[in-house]
N, C-alpha and C positions, 0 to 999 in steps of 0.2 A: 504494500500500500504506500502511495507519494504523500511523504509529510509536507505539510504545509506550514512554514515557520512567517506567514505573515507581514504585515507590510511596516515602515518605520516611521517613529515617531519625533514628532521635534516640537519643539516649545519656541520656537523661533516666528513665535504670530502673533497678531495683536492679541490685547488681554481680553479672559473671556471664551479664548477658543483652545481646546483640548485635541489634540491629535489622536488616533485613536490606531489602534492596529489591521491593518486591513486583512479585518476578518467578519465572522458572521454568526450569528447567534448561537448555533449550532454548536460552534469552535467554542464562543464564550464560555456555553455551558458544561463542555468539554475538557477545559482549559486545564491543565495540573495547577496546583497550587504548591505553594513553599511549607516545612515543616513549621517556621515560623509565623506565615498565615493560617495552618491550622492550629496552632497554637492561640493565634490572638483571638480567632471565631471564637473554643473555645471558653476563651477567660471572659468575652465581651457576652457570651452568653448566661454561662454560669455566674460570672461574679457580679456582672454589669446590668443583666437582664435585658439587653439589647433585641431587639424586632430583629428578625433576619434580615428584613428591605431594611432596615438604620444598619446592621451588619455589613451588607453586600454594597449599600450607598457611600460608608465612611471609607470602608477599605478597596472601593474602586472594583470589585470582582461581581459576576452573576450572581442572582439570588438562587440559583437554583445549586451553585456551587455552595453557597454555603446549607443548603440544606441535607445535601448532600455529606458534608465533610459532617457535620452534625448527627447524622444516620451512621452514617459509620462508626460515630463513638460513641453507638447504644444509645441514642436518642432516640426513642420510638417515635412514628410519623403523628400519634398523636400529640404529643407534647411540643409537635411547631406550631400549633395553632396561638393564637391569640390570648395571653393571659389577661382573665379580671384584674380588675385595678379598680379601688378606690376613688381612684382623679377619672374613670369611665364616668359616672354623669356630669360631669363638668367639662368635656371634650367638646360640645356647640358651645358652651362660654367664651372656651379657648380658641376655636375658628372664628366666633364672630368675632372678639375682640380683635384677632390679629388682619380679619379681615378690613374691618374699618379703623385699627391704627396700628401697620404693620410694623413701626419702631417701636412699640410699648417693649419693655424690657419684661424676662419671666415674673421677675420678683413681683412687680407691680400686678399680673394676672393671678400668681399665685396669693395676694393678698385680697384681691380681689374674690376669690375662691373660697378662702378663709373667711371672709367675712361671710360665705351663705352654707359656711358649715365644714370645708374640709378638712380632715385633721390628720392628713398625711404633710409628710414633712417637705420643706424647699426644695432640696438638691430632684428628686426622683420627679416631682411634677414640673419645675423647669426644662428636666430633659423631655417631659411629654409637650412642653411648650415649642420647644427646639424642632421637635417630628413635625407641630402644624406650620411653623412658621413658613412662609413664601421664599424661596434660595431665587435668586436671580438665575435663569437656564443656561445651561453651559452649551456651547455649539461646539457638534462635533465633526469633526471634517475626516475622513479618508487622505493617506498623503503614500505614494508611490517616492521612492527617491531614483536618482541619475545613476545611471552605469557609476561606478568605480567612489560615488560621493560618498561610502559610509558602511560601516562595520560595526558591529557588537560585540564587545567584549565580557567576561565571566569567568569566575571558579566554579566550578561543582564538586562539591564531595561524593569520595565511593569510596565512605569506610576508612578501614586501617589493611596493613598490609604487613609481613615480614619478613625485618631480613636480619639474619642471625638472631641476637637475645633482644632484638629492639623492635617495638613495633611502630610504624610511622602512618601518618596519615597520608590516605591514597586522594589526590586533589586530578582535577580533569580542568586543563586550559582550554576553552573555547573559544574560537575566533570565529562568525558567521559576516559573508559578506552579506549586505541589503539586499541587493538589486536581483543578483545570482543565486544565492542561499547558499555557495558555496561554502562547505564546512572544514573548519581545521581543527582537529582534538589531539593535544599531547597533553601524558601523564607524568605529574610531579610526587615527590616528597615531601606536601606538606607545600604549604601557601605563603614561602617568603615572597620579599619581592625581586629579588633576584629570581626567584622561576616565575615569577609572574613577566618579569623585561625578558626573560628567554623565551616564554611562548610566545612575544610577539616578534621577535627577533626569526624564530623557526617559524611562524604564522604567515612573515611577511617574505621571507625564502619560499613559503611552499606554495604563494599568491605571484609570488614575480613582482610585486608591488606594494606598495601601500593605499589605502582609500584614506579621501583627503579628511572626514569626520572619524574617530573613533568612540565609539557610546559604551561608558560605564554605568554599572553600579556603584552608590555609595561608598567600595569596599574601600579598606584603609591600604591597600595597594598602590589606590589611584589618588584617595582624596583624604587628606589628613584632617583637615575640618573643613565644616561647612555650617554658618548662620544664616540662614534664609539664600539670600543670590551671593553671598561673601563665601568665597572657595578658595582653600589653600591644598592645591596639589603635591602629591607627592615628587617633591624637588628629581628624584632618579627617574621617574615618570616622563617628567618634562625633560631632562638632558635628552631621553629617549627620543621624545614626540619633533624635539629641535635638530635630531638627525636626519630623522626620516620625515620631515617635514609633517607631520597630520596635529590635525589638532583633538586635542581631549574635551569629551561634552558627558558632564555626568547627567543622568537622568534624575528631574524632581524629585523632591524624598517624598516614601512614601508611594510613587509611579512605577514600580516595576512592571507594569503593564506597559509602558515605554520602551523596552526593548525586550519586545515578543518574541523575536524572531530568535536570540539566544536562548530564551527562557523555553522553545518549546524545538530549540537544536538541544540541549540537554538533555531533555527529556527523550526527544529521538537518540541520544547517544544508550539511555538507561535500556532502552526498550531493543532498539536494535541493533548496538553493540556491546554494550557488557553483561547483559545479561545472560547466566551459563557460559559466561566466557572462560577457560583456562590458560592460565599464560605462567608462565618460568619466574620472571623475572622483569623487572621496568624497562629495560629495552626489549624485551621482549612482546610486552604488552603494548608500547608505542608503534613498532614494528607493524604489528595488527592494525593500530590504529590510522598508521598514517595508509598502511592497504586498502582500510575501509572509507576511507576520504576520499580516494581514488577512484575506488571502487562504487559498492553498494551507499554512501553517500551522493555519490556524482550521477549516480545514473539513473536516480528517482528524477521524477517528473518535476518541474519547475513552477511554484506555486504560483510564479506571478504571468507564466505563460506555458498553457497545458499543454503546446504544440513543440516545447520544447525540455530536454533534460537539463540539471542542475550543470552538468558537464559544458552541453551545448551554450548556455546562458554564460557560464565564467568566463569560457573562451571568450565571448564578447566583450565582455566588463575590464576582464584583464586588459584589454588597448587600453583599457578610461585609467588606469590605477597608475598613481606618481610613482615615478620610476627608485629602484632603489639606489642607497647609497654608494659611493664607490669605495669608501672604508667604510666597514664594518662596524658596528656596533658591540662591544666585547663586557657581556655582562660578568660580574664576580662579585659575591658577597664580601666586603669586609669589617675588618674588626681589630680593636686593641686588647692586647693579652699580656698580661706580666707573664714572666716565667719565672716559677719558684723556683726552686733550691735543685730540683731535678730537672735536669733538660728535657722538659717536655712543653708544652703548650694544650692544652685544653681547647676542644672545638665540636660545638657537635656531639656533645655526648660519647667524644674518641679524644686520644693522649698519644699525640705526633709528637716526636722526638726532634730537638735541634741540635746546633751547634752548641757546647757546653759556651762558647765565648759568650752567649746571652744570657746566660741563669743570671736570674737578680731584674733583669733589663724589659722595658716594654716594648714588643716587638706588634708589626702588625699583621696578622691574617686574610690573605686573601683567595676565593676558592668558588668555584664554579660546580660543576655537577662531575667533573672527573678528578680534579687536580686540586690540591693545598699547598699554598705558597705561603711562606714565610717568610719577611724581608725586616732586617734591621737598618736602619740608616741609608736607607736604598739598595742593601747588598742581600742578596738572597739566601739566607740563615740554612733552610729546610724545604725541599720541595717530595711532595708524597702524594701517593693516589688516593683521591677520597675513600674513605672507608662510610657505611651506611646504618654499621652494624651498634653497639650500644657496649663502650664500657672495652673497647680492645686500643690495643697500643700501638701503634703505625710504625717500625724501626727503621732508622736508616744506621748500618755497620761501621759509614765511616766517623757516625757522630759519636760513637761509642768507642773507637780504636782513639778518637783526638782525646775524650774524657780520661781513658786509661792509661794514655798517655803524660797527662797533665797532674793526675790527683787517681792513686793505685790503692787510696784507699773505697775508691768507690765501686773496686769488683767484688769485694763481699755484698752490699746490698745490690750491684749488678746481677751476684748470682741468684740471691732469694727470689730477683724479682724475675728473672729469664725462666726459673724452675717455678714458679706460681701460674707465669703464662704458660709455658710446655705441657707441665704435668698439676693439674689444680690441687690434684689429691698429695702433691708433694707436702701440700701445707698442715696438714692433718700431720702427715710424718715428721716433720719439722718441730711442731708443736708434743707431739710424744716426747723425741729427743729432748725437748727442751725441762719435760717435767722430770725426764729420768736424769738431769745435771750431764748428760755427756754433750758432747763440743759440735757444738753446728755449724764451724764453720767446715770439720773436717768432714760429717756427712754431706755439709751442700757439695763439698769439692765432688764426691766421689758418684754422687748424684748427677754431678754436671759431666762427669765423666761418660758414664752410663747414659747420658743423653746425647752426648757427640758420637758413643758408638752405637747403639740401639735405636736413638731417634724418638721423638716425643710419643709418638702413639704406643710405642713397646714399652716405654716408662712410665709411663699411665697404668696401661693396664696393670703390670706385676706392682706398682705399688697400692692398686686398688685390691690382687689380690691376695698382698702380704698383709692390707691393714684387713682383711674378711677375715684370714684364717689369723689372728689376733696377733701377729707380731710387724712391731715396728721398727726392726733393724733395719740398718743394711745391708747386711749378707742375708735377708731374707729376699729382699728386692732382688739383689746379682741373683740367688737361685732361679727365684722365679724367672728373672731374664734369661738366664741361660737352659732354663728346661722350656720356654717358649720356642725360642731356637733350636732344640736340641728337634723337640715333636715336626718344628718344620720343617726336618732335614737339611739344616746347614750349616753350615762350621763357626766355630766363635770366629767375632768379629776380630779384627787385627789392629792394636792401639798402638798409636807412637809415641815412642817416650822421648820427653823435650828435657833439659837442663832444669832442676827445682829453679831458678828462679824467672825459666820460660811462664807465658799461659797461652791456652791454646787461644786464646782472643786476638792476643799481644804480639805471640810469634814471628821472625823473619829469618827464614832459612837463607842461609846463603848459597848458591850452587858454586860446586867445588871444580876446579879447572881442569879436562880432561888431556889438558898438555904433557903432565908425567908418562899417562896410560899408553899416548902415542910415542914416546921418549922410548919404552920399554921395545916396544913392538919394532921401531928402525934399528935398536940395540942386538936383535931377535936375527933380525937380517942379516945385517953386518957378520955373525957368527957364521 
């Protein structure tokens, strides 16, 4: 079936006139609504006692929707009806009066009221004043926009998602062009604004252009405050919008009905793309999605002309769309981080490792969706692959050879912490040795031994199954390792032994000169 995302709305008319979405009652009473408009129906019902038509009039939606969203939260269809009220015979007071003085104020009618008997209170019969009262009519106009004039922008949530011990919020970038309905959906981690300047950065790549309006929501992405028409943009927003030349138009507060045409590309994204979807992984899911953009997005029917596909339509618009930049726009979150006492830096709920020359020093973070760059003084301290995960340490070997280099007392708390991340259950063992008074630094050594020849996952396991069968030595752990090896048919490993005051971190072998060897061999000859 061809979704129909509707036509767009602008507030750019005289006062008085409402733009409205080009659609049709049908559609209206069809419309989805947000979890937080069914939220407000129903507080304005339950707590406020609000009519469905005061309901569906304050908050701009069908009356039929809100009787709807109301039935579904066990509202039985009797209980829409019309409640008595007290202020019921005084309802022709209150039309005539406002009929022959339609500025009287409530108070004045409700005192009016009271004087012929009513003895319900101010607040609740004002708002029944409010219902007769005469609104001046709003004109609503239909508005079609130009090839390439305008686009809609949006977040949508889908949930949470997992990677490793972390779990992150699964966010949906939507970009719909007006004219076209052309749609762009890529998946983030979560609603910064650096992925928010990246999906329009990959938006305006997978468009070949820009549309000269871009239409938000309120969200604090775009718009940091807003007092009535007083709007303060989010300053990275506009660096963006002064590249690629477009300009930002939030939608009235309150109007989300102003850009339909995202709000019911979302909802086609729920319905005919993520739903029963299975996917790996974030590029993996995008991958999908930008297939579907292509695909079964593109080749539904064009709502704003049936004789033609969403595909056929872009083609067109795309000539209307200002051209792109010729440098690039390069988004990257950053950030100021002291570095404690350990070379690490904290980001993201992950601990990247630096140059020991910064402990102590405030360095800054900057990091995009692959890379984490670390730069002191403008010289780049630490560069590492983002990690997504929750609570792991990111290394780099040569920050850790400069440290051990500099200060040799930090390979003992080097080792506890290399044997916590390798082997977790190390720390149980650690902790035993510690009650029984014998020396941990010579278990960690021989631990860390046993992990340069064995390998993390063989140390794991035999010390998870030295501490089951109750002993916490170490020659319980070497057994176990070498009867794991023994079952798998293969030879103990081969350890090299270094000078005691080598370590295997620290090490520099030198290679020995094979000039003697060839000495011997011309000497061999000569005989």
């Amino acid at each position: 079936m061809a979704a129909d995302f509707g036509a767009v709305p602008s507030r750019d008319l005289n006062p008085g006139v409402v733009v409205v979405e080009d659609t049709n009652d049908e559609e209206a009473e069809n419309m989805p609504i947000t979890k937080e408009i069914e939220a407000e129906i129903l507080r304005l019902y339950h707590a406020e006692h609000w009519l469905l038509n005061t309901i569906a009039r304050q908050l701009h939606i069908h009356h039929s929707t809100v009787k709807r969203t109301l039935q579904r939260n066990g509202i039985q269809p009797q209980r829409l009806h019309l409640r008595t009220s007290i202020a019921d015979p005084y309802i022709e007071l209150i039309k005539s009066t406002l009929q022959k003085y339609p500025t009287i104020t409530g108070r004045r009618i409700w005192e009016m009221a009271k004087s012929r008997g009513y003895k319900g209170g101010y607040d609740h019969f004002t708002d029944i004043v409010a219902r007769y009262r005469q609104r001046p009519a709003e004109a609503f106009m239909r508005l079609r926009t130009f090839p390439g004039e305008q686009a809609q922008v949006d977040w949508a949530h889908f949930g949470t998602f997992k990677v490793g011990n972390a779990e992150r919020r699964l966010l949906a970038f939507v970009m719909v062009l007006s004219w076209s309905r052309q749609v762009f959906l890529r998946f983030y981690p979560g609603d910064s604004t650096s992925n928010f300047l990246d999906g329009h950065v990959h938006a305006f790549n997978f468009f070949g252009g820009v549309a000269r309006e871009l239409l938000y929501d309120n969200l604090k992405s775009a718009v940091l405050e807003r007092i009535g028409d007083a709007i303060r943009f989010n300053p990275d927003l506009l660096d963006l919008a002064a590249r690629y030349r477009f300009a930002p138009k939030p939608v009235a507060p309150a109007r989300g009905n102003e850009k339909g045409r995202v709000e019911r590309a979302i909802q086609y994204v729920r319905t005919a793309f993520f739903a029963a979807r299975q996917w790996s992984d974030l590029d993996d899911l995008n991958k999908q999605a930008l297939d579907w953009c292509l695909g079964t997005a593109a080749e539904r029917r064009c709502p704003g002309d049936k004789n033609k596909t969403v595909a056929e339509a872009f083609l067109e618009e795309q000539t209307q769309l200002l051209p792109l930049p010729s440098d690039p726009f390069y988004v990257r979150e950053r950030t100021q981080v002291k570095v404690g006492k350990t070379p690490y830096v904290r980001f993201d709920l992950n601990d990247y490792s630096v140059s020991p020359d910064v402990v102590g020093k405030t360095v800054t973070v900057s990091a995009d969706l692959n890379t984490v760059i670390v730069t002191y003084e403008g010289g780049v301290v630490a560069e590492h692959r983002r990690c997504f995960d929750k609570g792991r340490q990111l290394e780099d070997g040569l920050h850790f050879e400069q440290l051990i280099e500099t200060k040799r007392a930090a390979k003992k708390h080097r080792g506890f912490d290399r044997l916590y991340h390798a082997a977790p259950s190390s720390k149980v063992l650690l902790e035993a040795t510690a009650l029984r008074g014998s020396s941990l630094g010579w278990i960690t050594k021989n631990l860390l031994q046993m992990l340069e020849l064995y390998g993390p996952a063989e140390l794991e396991a035999a010390i998870k199954e030295a501490l089951s069968c109750g002993s916490s030595h170490f020659s319980a752990v070497r057994q176990v390792l070498e009867q794991r090896r023994r079952n798998k048919g293969l030879t103990p490993p081969v350890q090299l032994s270094l000078p005691a005051h080598a370590s295997g971190l620290s090490a520099r072998i030198k290679p020995h000169s094979l000039a003697s060897y060839d000495k011997l061999t011309d000497d061999t000859k000569g005989e």
